[in-house]
C-alpha positions as CSV (number, residue, x, y, z in Angstrom):
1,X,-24.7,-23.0,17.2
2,X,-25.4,-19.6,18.4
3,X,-24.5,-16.2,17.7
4,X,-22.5,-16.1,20.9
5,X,-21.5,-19.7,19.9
6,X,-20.5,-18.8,15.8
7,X,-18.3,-14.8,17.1
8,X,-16.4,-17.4,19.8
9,X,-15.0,-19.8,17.7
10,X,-14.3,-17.0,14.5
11,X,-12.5,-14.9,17.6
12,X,-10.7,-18.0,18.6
13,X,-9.3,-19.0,14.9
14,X,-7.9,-15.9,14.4
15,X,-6.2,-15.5,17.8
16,X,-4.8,-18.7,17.5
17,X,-3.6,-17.7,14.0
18,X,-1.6,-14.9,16.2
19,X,-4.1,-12.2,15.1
20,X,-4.1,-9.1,17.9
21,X,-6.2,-6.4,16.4
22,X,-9.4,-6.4,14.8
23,X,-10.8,-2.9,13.1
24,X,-14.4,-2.2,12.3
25,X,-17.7,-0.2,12.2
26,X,-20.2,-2.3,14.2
27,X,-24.1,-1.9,13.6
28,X,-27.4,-3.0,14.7
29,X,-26.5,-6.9,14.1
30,X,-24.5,-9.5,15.5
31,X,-21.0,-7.6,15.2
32,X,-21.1,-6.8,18.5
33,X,-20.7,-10.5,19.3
34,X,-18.0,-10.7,17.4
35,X,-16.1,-7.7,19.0
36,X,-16.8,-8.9,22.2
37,X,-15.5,-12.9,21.4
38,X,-12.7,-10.9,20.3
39,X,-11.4,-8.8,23.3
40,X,-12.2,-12.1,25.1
41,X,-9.6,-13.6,23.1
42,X,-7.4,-10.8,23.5
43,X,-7.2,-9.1,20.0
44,X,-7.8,-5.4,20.5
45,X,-10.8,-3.5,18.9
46,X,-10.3,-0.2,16.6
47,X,-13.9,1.8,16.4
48,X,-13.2,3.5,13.3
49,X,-15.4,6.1,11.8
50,X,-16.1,4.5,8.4
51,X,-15.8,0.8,6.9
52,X,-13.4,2.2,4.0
53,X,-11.1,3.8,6.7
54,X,-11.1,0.6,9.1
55,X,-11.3,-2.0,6.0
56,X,-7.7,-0.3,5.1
57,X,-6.1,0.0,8.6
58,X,-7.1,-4.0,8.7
59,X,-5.1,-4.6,5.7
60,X,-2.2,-2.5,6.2
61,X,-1.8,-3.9,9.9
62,X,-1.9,-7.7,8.3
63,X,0.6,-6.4,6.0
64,X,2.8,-4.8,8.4
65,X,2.4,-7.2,10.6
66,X,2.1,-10.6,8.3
67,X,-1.0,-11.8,11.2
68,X,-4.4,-12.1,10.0
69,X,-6.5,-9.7,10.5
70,X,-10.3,-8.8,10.0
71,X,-12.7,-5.9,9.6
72,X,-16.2,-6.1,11.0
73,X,-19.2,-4.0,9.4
74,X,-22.9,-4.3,9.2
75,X,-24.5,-5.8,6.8
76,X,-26.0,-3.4,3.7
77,X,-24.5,0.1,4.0
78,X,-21.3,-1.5,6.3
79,X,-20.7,-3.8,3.7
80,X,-21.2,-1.7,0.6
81,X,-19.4,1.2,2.6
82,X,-16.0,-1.7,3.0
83,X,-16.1,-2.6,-1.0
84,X,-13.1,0.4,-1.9
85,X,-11.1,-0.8,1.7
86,X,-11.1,-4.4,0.2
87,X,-10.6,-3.3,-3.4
88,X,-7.4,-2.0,-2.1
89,X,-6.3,-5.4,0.0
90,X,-6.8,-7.6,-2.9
91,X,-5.0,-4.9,-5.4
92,X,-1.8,-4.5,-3.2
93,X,-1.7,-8.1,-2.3
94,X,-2.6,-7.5,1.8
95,X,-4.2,-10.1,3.5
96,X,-7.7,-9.6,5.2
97,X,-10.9,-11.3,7.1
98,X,-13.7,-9.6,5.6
99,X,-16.3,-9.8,8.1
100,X,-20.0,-8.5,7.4
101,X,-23.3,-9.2,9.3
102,X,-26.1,-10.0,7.0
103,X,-29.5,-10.8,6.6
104,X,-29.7,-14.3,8.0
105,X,-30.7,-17.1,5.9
106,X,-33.6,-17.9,8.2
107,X,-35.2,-14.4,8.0
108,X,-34.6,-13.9,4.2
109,X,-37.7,-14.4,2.7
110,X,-39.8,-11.9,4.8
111,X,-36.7,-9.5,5.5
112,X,-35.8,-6.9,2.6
113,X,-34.1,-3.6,4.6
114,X,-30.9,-3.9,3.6
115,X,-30.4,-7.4,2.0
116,X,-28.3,-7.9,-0.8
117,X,-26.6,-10.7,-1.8
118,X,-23.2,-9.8,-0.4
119,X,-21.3,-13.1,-1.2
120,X,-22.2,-11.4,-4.8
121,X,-21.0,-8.3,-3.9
122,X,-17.3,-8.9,-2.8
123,X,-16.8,-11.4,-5.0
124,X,-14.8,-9.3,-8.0
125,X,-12.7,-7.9,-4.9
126,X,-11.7,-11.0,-2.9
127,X,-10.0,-13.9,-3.7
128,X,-13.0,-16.0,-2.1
129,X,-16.0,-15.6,0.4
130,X,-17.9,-17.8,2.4
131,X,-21.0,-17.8,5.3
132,X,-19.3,-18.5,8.7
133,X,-22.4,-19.8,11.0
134,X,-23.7,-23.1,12.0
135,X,-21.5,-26.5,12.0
136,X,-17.5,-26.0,11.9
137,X,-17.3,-22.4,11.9
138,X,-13.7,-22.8,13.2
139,X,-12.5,-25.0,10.0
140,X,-14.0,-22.6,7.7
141,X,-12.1,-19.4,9.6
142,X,-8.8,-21.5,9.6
143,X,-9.0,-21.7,6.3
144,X,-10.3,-18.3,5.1
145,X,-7.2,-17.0,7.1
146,X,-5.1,-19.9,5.5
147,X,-6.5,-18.6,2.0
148,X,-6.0,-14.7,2.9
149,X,-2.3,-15.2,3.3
150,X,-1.2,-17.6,0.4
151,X,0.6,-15.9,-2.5
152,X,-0.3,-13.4,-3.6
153,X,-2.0,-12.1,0.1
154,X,-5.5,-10.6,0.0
155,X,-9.2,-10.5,1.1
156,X,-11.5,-13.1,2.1
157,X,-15.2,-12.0,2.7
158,X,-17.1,-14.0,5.6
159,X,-20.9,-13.8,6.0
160,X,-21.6,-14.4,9.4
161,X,-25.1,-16.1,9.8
162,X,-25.9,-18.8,12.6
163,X,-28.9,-19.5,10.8
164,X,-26.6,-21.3,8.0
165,X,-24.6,-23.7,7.0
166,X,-20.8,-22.7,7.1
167,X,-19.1,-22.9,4.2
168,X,-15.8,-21.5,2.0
169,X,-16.5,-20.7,-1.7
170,X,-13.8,-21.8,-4.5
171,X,-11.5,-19.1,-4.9
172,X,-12.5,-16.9,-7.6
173,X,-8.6,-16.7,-8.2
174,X,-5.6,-18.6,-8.0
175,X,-4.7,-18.8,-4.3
176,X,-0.7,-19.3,-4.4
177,X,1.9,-21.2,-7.3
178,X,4.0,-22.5,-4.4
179,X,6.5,-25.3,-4.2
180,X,3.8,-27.9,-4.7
181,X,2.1,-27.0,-7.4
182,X,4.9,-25.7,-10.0
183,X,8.2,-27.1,-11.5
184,X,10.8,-26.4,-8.7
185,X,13.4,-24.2,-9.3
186,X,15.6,-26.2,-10.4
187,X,13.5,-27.2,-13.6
188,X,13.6,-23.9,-15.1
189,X,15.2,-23.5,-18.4
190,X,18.7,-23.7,-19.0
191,X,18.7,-20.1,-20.6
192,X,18.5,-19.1,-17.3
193,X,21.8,-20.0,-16.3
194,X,22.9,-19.1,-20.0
195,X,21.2,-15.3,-19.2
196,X,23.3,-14.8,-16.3
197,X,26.7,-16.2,-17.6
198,X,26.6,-13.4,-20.7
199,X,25.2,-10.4,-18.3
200,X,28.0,-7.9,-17.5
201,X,25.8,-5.3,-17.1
202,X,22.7,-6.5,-15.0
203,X,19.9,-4.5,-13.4
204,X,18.0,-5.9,-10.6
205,X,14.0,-4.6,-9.9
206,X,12.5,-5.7,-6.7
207,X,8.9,-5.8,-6.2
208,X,6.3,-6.1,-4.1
209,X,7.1,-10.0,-2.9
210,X,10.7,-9.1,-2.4
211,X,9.4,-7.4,0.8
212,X,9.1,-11.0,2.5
213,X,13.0,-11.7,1.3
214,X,14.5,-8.3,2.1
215,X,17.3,-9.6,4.0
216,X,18.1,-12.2,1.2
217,X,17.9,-9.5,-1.7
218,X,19.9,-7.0,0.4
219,X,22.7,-10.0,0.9
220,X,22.3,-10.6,-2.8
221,X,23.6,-6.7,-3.5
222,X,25.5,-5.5,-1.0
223,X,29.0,-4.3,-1.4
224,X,28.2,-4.8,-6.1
225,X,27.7,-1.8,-8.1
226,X,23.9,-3.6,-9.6
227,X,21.9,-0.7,-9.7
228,X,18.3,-1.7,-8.1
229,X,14.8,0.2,-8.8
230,X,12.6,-0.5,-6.2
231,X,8.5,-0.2,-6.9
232,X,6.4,2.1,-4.5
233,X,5.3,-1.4,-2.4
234,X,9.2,-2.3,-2.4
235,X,10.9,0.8,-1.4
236,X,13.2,0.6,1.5
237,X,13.8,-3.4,0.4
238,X,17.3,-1.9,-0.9
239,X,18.3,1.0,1.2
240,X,18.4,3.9,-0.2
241,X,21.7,4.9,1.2
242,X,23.6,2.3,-0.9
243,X,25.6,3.8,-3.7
244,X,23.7,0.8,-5.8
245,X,20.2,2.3,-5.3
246,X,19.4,3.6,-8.1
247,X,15.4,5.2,-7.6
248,X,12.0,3.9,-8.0
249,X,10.5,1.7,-10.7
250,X,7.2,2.9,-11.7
251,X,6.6,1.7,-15.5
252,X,7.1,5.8,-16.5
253,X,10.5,7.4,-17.9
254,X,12.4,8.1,-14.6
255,X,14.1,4.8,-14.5
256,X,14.8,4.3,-18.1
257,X,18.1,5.9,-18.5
258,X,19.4,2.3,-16.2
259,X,17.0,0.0,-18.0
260,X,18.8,1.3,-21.3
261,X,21.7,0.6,-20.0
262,X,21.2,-2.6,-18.9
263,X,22.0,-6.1,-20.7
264,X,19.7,-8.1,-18.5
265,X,17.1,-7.2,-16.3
266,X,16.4,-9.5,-13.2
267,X,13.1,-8.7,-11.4
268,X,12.4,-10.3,-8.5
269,X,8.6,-10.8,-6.7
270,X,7.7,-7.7,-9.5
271,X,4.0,-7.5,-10.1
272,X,3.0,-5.7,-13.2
273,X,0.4,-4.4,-10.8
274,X,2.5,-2.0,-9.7
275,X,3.1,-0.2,-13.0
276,X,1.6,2.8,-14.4
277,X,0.6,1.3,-17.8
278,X,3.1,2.4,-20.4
279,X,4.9,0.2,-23.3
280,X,7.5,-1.8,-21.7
281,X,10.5,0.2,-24.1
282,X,13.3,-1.9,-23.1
283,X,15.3,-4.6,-25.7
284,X,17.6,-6.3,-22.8
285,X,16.1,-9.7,-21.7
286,X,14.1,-9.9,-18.8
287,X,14.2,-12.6,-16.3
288,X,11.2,-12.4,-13.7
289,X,11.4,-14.3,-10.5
290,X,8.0,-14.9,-8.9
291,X,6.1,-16.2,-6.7
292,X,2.9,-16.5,-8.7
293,X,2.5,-16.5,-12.2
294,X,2.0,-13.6,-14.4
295,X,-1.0,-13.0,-16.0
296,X,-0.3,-9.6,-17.7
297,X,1.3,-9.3,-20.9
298,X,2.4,-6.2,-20.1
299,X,5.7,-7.7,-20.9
300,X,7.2,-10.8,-22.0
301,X,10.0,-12.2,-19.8
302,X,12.8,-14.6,-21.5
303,X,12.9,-16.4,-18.4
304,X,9.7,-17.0,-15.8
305,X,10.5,-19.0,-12.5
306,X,7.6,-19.1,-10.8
307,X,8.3,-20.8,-7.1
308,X,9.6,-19.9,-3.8
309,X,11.5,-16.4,-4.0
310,X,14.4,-17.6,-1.4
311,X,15.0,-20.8,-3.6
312,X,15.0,-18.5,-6.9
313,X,17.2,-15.3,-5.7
314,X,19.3,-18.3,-4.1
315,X,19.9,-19.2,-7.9
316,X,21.7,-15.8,-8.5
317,X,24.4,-15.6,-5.4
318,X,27.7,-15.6,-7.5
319,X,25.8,-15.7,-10.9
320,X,25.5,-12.0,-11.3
321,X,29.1,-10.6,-13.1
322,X,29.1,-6.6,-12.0
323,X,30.9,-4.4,-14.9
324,X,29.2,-1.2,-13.6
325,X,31.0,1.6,-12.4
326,X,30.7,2.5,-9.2
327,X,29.3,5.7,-9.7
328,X,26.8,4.7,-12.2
329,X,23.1,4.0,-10.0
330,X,24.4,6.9,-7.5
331,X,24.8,9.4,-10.9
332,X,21.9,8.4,-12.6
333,X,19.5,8.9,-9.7
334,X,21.1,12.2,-8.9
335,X,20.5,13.2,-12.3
336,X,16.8,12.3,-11.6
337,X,16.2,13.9,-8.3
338,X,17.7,17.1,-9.8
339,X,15.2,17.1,-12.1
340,X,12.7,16.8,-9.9
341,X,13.5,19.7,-7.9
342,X,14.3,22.0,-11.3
343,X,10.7,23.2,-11.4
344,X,9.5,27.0,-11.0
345,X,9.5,28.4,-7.5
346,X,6.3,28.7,-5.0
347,X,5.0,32.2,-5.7
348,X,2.5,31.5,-2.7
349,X,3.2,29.1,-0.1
350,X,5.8,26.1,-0.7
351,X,6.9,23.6,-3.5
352,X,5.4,20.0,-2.8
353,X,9.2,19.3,-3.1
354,X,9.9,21.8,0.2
355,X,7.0,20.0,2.0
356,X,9.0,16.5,1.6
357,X,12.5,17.8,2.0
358,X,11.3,19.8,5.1
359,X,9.6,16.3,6.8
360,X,12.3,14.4,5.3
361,X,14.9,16.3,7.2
362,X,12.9,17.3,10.5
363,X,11.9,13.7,10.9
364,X,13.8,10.4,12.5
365,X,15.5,8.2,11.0
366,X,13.4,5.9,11.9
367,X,9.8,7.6,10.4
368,X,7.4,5.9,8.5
369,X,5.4,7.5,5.8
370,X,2.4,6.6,4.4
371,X,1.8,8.5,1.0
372,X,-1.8,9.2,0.0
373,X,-3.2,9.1,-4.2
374,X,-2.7,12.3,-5.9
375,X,-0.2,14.9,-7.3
376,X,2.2,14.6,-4.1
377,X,2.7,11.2,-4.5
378,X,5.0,11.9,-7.4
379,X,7.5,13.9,-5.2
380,X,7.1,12.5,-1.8
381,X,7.7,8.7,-2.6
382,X,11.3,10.0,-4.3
383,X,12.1,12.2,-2.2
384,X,11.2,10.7,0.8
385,X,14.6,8.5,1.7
386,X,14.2,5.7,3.8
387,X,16.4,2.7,4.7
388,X,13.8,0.7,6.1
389,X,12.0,-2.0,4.6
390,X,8.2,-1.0,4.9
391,X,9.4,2.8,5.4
392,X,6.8,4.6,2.8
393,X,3.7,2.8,2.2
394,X,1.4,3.7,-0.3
395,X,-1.6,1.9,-1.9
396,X,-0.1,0.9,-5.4
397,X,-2.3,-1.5,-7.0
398,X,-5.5,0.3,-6.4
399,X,-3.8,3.8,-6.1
400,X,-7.1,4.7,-4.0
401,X,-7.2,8.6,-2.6
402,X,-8.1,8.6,1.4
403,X,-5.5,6.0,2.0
404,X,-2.7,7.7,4.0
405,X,-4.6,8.3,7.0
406,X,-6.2,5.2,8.1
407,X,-2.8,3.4,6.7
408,X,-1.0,5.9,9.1
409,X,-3.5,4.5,11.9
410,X,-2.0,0.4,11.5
411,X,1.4,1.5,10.6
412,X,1.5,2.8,14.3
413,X,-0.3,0.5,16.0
414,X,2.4,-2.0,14.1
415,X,5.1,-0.1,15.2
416,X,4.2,1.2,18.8
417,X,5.9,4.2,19.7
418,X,7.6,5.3,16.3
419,X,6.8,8.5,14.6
420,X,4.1,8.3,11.6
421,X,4.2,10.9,8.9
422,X,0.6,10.4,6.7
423,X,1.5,13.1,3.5
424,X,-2.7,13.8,2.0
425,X,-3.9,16.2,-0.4
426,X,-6.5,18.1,0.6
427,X,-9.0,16.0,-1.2
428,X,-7.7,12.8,0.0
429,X,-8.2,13.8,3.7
430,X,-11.7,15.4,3.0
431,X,-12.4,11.6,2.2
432,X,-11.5,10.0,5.7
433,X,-11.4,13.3,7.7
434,X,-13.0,11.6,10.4
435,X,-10.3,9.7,11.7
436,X,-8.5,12.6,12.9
437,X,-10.4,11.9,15.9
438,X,-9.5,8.1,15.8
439,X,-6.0,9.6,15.8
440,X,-6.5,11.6,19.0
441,X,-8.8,9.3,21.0
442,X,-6.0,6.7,20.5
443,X,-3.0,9.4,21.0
444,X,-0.5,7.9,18.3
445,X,2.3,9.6,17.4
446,X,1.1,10.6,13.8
447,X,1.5,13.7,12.4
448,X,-0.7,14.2,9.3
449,X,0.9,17.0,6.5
450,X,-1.6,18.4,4.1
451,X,-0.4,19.3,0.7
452,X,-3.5,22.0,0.8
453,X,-4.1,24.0,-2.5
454,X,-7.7,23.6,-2.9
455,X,-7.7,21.5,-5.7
456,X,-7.7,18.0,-7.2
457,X,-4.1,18.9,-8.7
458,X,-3.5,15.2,-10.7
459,X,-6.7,15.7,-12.1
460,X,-5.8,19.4,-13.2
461,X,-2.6,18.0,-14.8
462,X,-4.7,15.2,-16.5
463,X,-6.6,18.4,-18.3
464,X,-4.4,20.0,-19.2
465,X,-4.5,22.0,-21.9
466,X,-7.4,21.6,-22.7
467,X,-9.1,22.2,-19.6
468,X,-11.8,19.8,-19.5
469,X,-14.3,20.5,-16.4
470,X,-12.2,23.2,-15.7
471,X,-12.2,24.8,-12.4
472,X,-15.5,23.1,-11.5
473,X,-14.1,19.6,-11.9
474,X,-11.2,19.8,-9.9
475,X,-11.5,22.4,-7.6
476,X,-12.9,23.0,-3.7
477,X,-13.5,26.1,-1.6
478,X,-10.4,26.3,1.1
479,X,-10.4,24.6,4.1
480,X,-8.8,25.3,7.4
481,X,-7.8,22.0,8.3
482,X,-5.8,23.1,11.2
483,X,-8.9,24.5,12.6
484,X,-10.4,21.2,11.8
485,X,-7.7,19.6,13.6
486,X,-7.7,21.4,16.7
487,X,-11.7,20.9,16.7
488,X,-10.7,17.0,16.8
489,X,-7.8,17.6,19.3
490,X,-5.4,16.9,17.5
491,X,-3.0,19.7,17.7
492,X,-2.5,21.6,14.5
493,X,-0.4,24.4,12.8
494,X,-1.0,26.1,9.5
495,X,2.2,27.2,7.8
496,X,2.9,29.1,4.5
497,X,7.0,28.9,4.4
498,X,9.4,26.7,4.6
499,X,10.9,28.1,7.8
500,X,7.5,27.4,9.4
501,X,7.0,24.4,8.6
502,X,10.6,23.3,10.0
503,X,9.0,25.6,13.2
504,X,6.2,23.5,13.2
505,X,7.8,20.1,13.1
506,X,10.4,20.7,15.4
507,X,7.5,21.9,18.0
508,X,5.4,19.2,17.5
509,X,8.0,16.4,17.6
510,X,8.9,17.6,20.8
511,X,5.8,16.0,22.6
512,X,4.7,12.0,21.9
513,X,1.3,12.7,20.9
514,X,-0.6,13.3,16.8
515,X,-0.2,16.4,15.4
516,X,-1.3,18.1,11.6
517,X,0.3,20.7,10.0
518,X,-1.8,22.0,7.1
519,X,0.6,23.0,4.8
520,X,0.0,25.8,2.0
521,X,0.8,24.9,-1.5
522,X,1.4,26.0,-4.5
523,X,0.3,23.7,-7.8
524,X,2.1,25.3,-10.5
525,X,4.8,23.2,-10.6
526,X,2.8,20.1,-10.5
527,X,3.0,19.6,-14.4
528,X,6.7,20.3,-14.1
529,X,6.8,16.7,-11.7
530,X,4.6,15.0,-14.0
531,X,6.5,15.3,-16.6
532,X,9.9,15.1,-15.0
533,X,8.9,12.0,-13.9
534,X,6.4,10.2,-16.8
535,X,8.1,12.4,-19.7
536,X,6.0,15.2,-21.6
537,X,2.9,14.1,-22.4
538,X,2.3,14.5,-26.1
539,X,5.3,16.6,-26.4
540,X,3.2,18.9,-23.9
């Protein structure tokens, strides 16, 4: 077979697999084969401006959108560039086709610009790679896609090389603990049953896998008093209008006052992945529903059922007794956000809070946000309320900076028409600031806020008091990304109040197209967060 050969039948597995989009940086090999099989096939090509960026937008749009879907790089510098992008998909459980040209195995004895060994290279990041070329390219596809999206979801990395042999590596990780494979549900321990009969005061955690069962968890708790914490990667599974929500589980001290208070604690599709890693403080029992076994001892659960999540939460309909008063997760998460919002007031510029309360209010119902790695995280995944399952997305498992963007990118080529709200730091969007002009070329309604105060502000609170590195380490010169913005037509605004940044908003949201408000901050209330929301670090 062919290159031409070899790029039509990976194009035509993963269109028949229902994929529609395919994101990449192509080079000098054979990727333009590829995009080409694919438009033929129908999937729609996204020239990004680095293999990070469109590695990311791949991931988040399989995510999203539960289809395969692959990024295509060059080999050497396109591959090594994609490693973080990949890192992330196989971190936060997203399915991905990893797709690289490479030094074919024909030409590899005289040919050393840019060979590595690249099945090497990806392998601590994927779950299993493989050379798609000569022979039945199509079985191998099929089953890398078949691979990519087996519990727990993430990246499979495809040399493509008609020169060789194709072929699909054993999975350098479990692929899936499905139905199959483990004792059904059924079989688990009687303590189970015993667990839930002597509860009165039950808390439910939803994690990351719940996001497939939303409907089923939200039937489980509607119209109870259960207060639910929901992890960065499950918010919006329980709406966060319901009197029962009652905030975010993160693994720091903001939930602990209903973990405390709990005699049982039911988690279900909760990946100790998603947790910042503190002691696990709390003496009720712990029943973990998964869909793949735990690996972690980051705790130690009285109960494990590993199996299909629908068959497990099924378990608990009419098994969970409610004593809570109705007040209780509605209190308790007041209590929280108040505490959030108690620190000192901007003396330049606005609070990170007023940046997310602003957006929060200015925006539809309907907005998605897509939350970046740094200081701002801790105050616009709280504060940011959403009913929608999928309605902040942030990359929790990695917790990589230079996210928000290209995850802003997918979520609105996921969800055509609705409004995209990507909240970056100023050092997360010096790291993909490129695809502002992806952004424009493609004229999605995203409107990128920059928490901009010239500094790597978690870092700062990291140092604190000592000051290691201090300012060199964590700070930059200022930037006028509005100007920046407008230079990539992308229309832009830089505010310094909160009256201007409603201005702002309200003006942009008034046409369809991307806009970027470049938002002046001030820091000093960063440590405030931190600790409002991981407790005082020692007693700091």
């Amino acid at each position: 077979m062919g290159a031409p050969e070899v790029a039509k039948a990976v194009a035509d597995e993963l269109a028949r697999a229902g994929s529609t989009v395919m994101f990449g940086v192509p080079g000098g090999g054979n990727n333009l084969e590829i995009v080409g099989a694919a438009e033929a096939a129908g999937i729609r090509f996204i020239l990004a401006h680095t293999e990070t960026a469109a590695t990311i937008m791949a991931a988040t749009y399989g995510d999203l959108t539960g289809r395969p879907t692959a990024s295509v790089v060059t080999r050497g510098p396109g591959a090594t560039s994609a490693v973080n992008g990949v890192a992330q998909a196989l971190l936060d459980r997203q399915q991905l086709i990893m797709i690289t040209d490479t030094v074919s195995e024909r030409d590899a004895a005289r040919i050393s610009h840019q060979r590595l060994d690249q099945r090497q290279l990806f392998t601590a990041v994927t779950k299993a790679g493989g050379t798609v070329g000569s022979g039945d390219a199509a079985t191998t596809v099929a089953d890398a896609i078949g691979l990519a999206a087996a519990s727990p979801a993430g990246p499979v990395h495809l040399d493509f090389d008609p020169t060789a042999p194709s072929s699909l590596g054993t999975p350098a990780r479990p692929a899936c603990v499905g139905p199959s494979d483990t004792a059904p549900v059924d079989a688990a321990p009687v303590q189970l049953d015993e667990l839930l009969a002597a509860a009165e005061r039950p808390v439910v955690i939803v994690g990351v896998a719940a996001r497939g069962i939303a409907d089923q968890v939200r039937q489980l708790l509607d119209g109870t008093n259960i207060p639910a914490l929901c992890t960065y990667r499950a918010k919006g599974v329980v709406p966060e209008s319901w009197p029962s929500f009652a905030g975010l589980m993160t693994g720091a001290t903001t939930e602990a006052a209903v973990l405390h208070a709990a005699d049982l604690i039911v988690a279900i599709g909760l990946d100790t992945i998603e947790l910042i890693p503190n002691a696990w403080p709390y003496t009720a029992p712990l029943v973990c529903l998964s869909e793949w076994a735990e690996d972690s001892p980051y705790y130690v659960p009285a109960v494990e059922v590993v199996g299909p999540l629908t068959d497990s939460v099924k378990r608990l309909e009419g098994s969970l007794r409610d004593t809570w008063p109705a007040d209780f997760a509605m209190t308790t998460r007041a209590v929280e956000r108040d505490r959030l919002l108690a620190g000192p007031p901007a003396v330049r510029g606005l609070t990170p809070q007023e940046v997310v309360l602003r957006t929060r209010a200015a925006a539809p119902a309907s907005a998605v946000a897509t939350v970046d790695a740094g200081a701002h995280m801790l105050v616009a995944m709280p504060l940011w309320d959403t009913d929608l399952v999928d309605g902040a997305l942030i990359s929790s498992g990695l917790a990589t900076m230079g996210f928000s963007v290209p995850a802003a990118i997918a979520a609105s080529l996921a969800n055509p028409g609705r409004r995209i709200v990507a909240f970056v730091g100023d050092g997360g969007l010096g790291m993909c600031l490129a695809e502002l002009e992806t952004i424009s070329r493609h004229r999605l309604p995203i409107t990128v806020v920059v928490f901009n105060d010239s500094a790597l502000s978690l870092i700062a609170i990291k140092a604190r008091p000592e000051g290691h590195g201090m300012p060199n380490a964590i700070t930059y010169g200022d930037v006028d990304f509005a100007a920046v913005g407008t230079a990539m037509q992308v229309p832009s605004r830089k505010v310094d109040t909160p009256d201007g940044l409603t201005a702002a908003l309200e003006e942009m949201w008034a046409t369809d197209g991307p806009s970027l408000v470049d938002v002046l901050v001030d820091p000093a209330g960063y440590p405030h967060v931190m600790d409002a929301i991981r407790g005082p670090r020692d007693g700091r």
